[in-house]
C-alpha positions as CSV (number, residue, x, y, z in Angstrom):
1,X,5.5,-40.4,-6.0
2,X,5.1,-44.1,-5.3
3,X,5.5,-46.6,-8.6
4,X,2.5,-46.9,-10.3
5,X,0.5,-50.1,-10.5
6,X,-1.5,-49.5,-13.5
7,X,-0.4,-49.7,-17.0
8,X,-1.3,-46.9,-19.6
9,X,-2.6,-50.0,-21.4
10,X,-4.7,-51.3,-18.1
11,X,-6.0,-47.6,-17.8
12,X,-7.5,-47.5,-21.3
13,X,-9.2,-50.9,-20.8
14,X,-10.7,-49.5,-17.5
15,X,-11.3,-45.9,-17.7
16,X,-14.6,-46.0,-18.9
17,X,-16.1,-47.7,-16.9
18,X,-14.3,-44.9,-14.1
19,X,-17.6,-42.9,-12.2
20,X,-17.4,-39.3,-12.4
21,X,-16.3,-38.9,-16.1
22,X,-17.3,-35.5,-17.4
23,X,-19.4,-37.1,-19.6
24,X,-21.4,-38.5,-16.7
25,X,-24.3,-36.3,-15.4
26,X,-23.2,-35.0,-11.6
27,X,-19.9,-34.0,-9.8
28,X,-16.9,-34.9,-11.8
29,X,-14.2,-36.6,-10.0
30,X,-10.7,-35.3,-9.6
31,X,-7.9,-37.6,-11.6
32,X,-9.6,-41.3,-11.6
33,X,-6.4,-42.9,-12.2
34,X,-4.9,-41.8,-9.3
35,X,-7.9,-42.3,-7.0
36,X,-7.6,-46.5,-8.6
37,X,-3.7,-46.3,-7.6
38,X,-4.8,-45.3,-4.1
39,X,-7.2,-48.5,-4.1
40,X,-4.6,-50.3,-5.7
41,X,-1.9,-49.2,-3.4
42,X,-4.1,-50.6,-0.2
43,X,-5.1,-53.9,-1.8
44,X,-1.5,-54.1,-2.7
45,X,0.0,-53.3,1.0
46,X,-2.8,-54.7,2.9
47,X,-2.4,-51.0,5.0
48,X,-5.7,-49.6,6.8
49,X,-7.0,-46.5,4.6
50,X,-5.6,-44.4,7.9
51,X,-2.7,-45.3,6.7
52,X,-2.6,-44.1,2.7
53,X,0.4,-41.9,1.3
54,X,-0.6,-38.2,1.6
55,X,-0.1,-38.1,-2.0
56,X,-3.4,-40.1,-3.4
57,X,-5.3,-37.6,-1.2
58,X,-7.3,-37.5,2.3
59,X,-7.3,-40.9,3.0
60,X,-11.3,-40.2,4.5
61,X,-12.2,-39.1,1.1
62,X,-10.8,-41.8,-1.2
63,X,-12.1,-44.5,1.1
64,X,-15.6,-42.6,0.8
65,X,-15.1,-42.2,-2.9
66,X,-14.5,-46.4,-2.9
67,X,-18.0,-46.7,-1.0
68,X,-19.7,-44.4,-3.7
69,X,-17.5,-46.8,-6.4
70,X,-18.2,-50.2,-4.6
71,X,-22.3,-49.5,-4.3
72,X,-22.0,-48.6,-7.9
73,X,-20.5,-51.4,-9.1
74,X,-17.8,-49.9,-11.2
75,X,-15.1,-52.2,-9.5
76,X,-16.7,-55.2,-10.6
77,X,-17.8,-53.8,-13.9
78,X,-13.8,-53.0,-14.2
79,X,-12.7,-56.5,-13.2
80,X,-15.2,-58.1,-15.3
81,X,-13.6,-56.4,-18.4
82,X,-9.7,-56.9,-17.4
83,X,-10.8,-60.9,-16.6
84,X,-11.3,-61.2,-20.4
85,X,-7.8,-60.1,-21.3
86,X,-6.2,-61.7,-18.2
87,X,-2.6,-62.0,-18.1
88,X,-2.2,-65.0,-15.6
89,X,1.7,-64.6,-16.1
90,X,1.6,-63.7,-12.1
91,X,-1.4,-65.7,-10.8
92,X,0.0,-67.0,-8.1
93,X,-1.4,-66.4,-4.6
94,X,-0.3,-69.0,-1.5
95,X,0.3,-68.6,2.0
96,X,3.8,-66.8,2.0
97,X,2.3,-64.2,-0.2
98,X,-1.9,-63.3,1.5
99,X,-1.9,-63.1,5.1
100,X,-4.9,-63.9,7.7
101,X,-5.6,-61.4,9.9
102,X,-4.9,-62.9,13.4
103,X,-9.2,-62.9,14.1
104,X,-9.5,-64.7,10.8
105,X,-6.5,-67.4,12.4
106,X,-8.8,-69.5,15.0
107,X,-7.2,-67.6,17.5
108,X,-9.0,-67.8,21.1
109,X,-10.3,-64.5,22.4
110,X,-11.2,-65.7,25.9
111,X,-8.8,-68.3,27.5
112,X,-10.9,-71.7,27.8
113,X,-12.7,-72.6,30.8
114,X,-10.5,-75.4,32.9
115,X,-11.5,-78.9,33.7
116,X,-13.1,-76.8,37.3
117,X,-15.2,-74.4,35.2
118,X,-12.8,-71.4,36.3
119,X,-10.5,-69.3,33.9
């Protein structure tokens, strides 16, 4: 099982505001914590959701379960709560840490036209 990200702590904070609670009218979801770890675990590796462990699920079905989650607005309805008891003790984010995806570099995609108007 891959190290977990969240802290029991963290999980009581968030957990309500998790979708598919069986208090919530509609399909319950299966284990909400895990399904965060799997969202965690592609924020934290910056992988495509192709490429999620086996064990957080079919990867088709958590990333469909984060569009459900997303349009809701439970992730920022989450964050919005952890941001008031913010631990900045690792708020650090720099170059050697967040990479740019080589389209987001300024990289040309078609070589420039010479000085004669040819490629």
């Amino acid at each position: 099982m891959t190290r977990r990200a969240l802290t029991d702590a963290q999980w009581a904070i968030i957990e309500p505001f998790c979708l598919g609670k069986r208090s919530d009218p509609g399909q319950t979801g299966r284990d909400p914590r895990l399904f965060v770890e799997a969202v965690l675990w592609i924020v934290r590796t910056g992988a495509q959701w192709r490429e999620l462990p086996d064990e957080f699920g079919k990867w088709n079905s958590v990333f469909k379960r984060f569009r459900r989650w997303v349009k809701a607005d439970a992730f920022y309805r989450m964050f919005k709560i952890l941001s008031t008891v913010a631990d900045f003790e690792y708020a650090m984010i720099d170059g050697s840490i967040v990479k740019v995806h080589r389209s987001g570099q300024g990289a040309n995609v078609w070589p420039a036209p010479s000085a004669s108007g040819n490629f």
